[in-house]
N, C-alpha and C positions, 0 to 999 in steps of 0.2 A: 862519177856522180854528177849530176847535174845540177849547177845550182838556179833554182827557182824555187819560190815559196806555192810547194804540190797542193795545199790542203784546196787554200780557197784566197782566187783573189775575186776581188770584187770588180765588176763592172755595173756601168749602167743599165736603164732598164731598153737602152734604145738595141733594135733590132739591126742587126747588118744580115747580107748575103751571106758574109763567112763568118765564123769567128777568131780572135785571138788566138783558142787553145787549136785551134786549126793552121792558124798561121806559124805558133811552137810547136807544131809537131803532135799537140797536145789534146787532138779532137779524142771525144769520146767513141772507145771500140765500143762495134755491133753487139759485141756479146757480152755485153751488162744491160743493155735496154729491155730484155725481157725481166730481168731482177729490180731494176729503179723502177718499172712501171709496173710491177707487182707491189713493191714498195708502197710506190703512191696509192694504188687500189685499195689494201689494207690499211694503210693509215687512213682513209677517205670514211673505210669502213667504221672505222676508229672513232670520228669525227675530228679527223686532224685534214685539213686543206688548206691549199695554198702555198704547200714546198718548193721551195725555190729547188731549181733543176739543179745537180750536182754534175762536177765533170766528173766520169770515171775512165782510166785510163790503166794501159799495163806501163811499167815501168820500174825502176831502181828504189827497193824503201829506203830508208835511211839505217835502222836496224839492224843488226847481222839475222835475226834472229824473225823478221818482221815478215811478212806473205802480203801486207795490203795495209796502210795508213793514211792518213793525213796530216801533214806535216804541222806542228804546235803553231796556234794563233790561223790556220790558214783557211779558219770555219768563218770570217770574217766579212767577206764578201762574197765570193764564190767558194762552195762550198766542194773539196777536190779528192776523190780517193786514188792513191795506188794501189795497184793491184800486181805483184809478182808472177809472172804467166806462166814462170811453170811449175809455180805450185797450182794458177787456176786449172790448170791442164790436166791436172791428178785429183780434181773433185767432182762429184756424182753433182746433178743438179740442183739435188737438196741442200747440198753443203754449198753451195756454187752462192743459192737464194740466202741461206743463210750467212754466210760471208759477206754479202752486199748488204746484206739486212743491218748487219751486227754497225758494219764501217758509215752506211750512212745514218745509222740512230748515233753516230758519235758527230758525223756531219753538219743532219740537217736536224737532229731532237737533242743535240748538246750534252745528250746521255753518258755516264762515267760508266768504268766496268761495273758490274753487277750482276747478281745472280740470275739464268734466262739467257737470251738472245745477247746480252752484252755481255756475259761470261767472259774473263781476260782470254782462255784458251777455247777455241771452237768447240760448240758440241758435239758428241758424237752424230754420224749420222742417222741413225738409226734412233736415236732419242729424239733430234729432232722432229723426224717424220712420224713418229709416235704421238708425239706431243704439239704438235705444231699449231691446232689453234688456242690450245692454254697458254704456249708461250707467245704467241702471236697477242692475246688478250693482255697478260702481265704485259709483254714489253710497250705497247699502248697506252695504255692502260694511263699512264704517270706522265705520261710525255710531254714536253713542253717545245713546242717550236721556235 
């Protein structure tokens, strides 16, 4: 296990060529940018702007039991998800956006579990994609950045 604090560390607002989470190994994989930048869309739609960008990343949860977290206190500055790759590797799209949905409304909207999109256990998929802009509106809906 590697010890760093995953969720979120804080840096400045100043811009470099590379980053930190790049230099630990820690840059954000390709394949969450289409789910944080839907993220963002929706919440914009929401009238929620201005989300600070999230690192997500695959690696070790802390959890025996965990698929994707953010380590306690680590929403503080830089806002950080793990993501277990090979449970990402065994979900449909819909569950793929929901999964980012759910980890950065803990992220970057401070949201506790709840019934919806923060649900403790993922929804099905098939509910989701049923349901998906009522739950898209509830999980908005309240949110506080």
């Amino acid at each position: 296990m590697k010890s760093v604090f995953l969720i979120a560390l804080l840096f400045t607002n100043v811009t470099y060529a590379f980053s930190l989470g790049e230099l630990l190994g820690y840059a954000n994989d390709a394949s969450f940018d289409k789910y944080e930048q839907s993220f963002v869309q929706e919440a914009a739609k929401h009238g929620i702007t201005g989300l600070r960008k999230a690192r997500i990343y695959f690696g070790e949860t802390f959890g025996k039991d965990d698929v994707a977290e953010g380590p306690p206190g680590s929403a503080v500055e830089r806002p950080t998800v793990i993501v277990d790759e090979k449970y990402w590797n065994t979900l449909s799209d819909s569950s793929k956006e929901l999964l980012i949905f759910h980890e950065l409304g803990h992220a970057l909207l401070h949201e506790n579990h709840q019934p919806g999109i923060m649900e403790h256990i993922l929804l099905k998929r098939e509910y989701y994609e049923a349901h998906r802009e009522e739950l898209l509106n509830q999980f908005f809906k309240n949110a506080q950045p």
